[in-house]
C-alpha positions as a Markdown table, in Angstrom:
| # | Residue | x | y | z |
|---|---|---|---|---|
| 1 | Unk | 114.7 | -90.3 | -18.5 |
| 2 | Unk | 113.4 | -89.0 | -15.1 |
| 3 | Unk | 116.8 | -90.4 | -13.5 |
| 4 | Unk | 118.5 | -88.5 | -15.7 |
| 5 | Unk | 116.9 | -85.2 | -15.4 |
| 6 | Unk | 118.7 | -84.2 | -12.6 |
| 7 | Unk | 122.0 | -84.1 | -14.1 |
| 8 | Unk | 120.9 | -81.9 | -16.6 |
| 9 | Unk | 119.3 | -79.2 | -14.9 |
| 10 | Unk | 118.6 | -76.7 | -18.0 |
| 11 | Unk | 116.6 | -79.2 | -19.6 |
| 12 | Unk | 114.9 | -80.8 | -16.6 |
| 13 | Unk | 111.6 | -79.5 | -16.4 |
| 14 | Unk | 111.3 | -80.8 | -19.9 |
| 15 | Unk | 112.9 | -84.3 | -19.4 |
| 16 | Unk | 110.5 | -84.7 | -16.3 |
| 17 | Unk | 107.7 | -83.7 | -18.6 |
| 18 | Unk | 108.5 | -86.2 | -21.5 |
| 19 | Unk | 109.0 | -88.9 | -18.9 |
| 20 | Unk | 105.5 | -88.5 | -17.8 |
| 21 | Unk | 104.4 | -88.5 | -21.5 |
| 22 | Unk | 106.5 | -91.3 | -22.4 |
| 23 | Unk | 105.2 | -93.0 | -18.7 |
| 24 | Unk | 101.4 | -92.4 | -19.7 |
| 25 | Unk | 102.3 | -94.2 | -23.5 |
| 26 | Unk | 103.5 | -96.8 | -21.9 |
| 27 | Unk | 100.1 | -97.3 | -20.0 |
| 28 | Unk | 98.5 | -97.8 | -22.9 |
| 29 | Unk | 100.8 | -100.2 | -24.4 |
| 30 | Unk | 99.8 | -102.5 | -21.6 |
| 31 | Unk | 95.9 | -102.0 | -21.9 |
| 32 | Unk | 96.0 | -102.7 | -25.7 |
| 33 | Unk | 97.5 | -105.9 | -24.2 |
| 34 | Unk | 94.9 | -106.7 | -22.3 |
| 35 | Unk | 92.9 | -106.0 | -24.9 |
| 36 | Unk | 93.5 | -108.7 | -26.9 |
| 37 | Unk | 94.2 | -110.8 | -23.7 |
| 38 | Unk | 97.2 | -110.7 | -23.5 |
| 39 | Unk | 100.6 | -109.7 | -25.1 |
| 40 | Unk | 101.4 | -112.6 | -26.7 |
| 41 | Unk | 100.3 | -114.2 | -29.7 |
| 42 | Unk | 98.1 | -117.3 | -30.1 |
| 43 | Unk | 94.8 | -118.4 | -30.5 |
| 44 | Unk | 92.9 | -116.7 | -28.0 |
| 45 | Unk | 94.3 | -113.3 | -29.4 |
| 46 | Unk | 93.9 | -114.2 | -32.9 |
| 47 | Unk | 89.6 | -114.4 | -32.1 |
| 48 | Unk | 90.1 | -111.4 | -30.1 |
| 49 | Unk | 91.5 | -109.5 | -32.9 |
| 50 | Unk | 88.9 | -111.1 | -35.3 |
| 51 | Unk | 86.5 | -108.9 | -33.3 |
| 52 | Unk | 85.4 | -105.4 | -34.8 |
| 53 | Unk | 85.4 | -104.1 | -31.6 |
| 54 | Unk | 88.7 | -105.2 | -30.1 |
| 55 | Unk | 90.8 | -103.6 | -33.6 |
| 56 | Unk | 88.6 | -100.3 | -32.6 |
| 57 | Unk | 89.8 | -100.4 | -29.5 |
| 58 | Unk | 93.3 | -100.7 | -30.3 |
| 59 | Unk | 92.9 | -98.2 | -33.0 |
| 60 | Unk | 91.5 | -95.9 | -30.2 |
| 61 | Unk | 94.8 | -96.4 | -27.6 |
| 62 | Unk | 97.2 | -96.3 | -30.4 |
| 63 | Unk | 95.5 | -92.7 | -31.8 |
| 64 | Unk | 96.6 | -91.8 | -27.7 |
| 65 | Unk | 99.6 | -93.1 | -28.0 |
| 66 | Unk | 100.8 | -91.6 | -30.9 |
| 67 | Unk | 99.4 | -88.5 | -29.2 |
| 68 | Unk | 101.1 | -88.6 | -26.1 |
| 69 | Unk | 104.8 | -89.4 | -28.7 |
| 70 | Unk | 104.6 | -86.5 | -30.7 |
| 71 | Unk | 103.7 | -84.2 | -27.7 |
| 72 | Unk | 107.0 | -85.5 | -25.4 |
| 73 | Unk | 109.0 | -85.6 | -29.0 |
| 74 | Unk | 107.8 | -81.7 | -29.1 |
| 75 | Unk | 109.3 | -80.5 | -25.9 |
| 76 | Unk | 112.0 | -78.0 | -26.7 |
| 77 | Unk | 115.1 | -77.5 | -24.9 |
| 78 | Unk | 117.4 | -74.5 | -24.8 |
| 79 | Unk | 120.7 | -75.6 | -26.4 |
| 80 | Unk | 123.8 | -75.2 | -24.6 |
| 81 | Unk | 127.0 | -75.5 | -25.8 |
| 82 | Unk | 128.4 | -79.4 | -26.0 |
| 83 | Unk | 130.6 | -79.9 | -23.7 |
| 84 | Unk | 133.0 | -82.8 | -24.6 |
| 85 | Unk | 136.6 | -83.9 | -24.1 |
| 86 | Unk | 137.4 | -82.5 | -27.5 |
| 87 | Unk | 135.9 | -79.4 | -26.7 |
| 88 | Unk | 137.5 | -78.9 | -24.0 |
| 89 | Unk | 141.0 | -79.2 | -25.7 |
| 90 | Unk | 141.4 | -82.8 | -24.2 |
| 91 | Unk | 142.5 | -85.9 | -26.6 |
């Protein structure tokens, strides 16, 4: 999404913005991984997440995470008109 701001400079404040949002989620994915040792499944996981305080944990990073989605889903941009090949007359 950052690489792509550029081209798009109306709405590139805002891309730039949700990147960083969407970069910081991201973050978090990877420490409720190492939460539970890891991010695949098997036995050492399993007794992790048997653990009260690992699923609190995770409850905790997900709560930021969904957090940190709705604020980068919430960024606004001005339309402008769609500029296609059919809009432009071209088939």
């Amino acid at each position: 999404m950052q690489e792509q701001a550029p081209l798009f400079p109306p709405a590139k404040a805002e891309l730039e913005n949700a990147a960083q949002l969407f970069g910081e989620e991201a973050r978090l994915a990877l420490q409720m991984g190492e939460a539970i040792g890891g991010m695949r499944m098997g036995e050492k996981q399993a007794l992790l997440l048997a653990k009260r305080e690992t699923r609190e944990e995770l409850v905790r990073l997900i709560r930021q995470a969904k957090e940190l989605d709705m604020q980068a889903a919430c960024h606004p941009v001005a339309p402008e008109p769609l500029r296609t090949p059919i809009s432009r007359g071209l088939r």
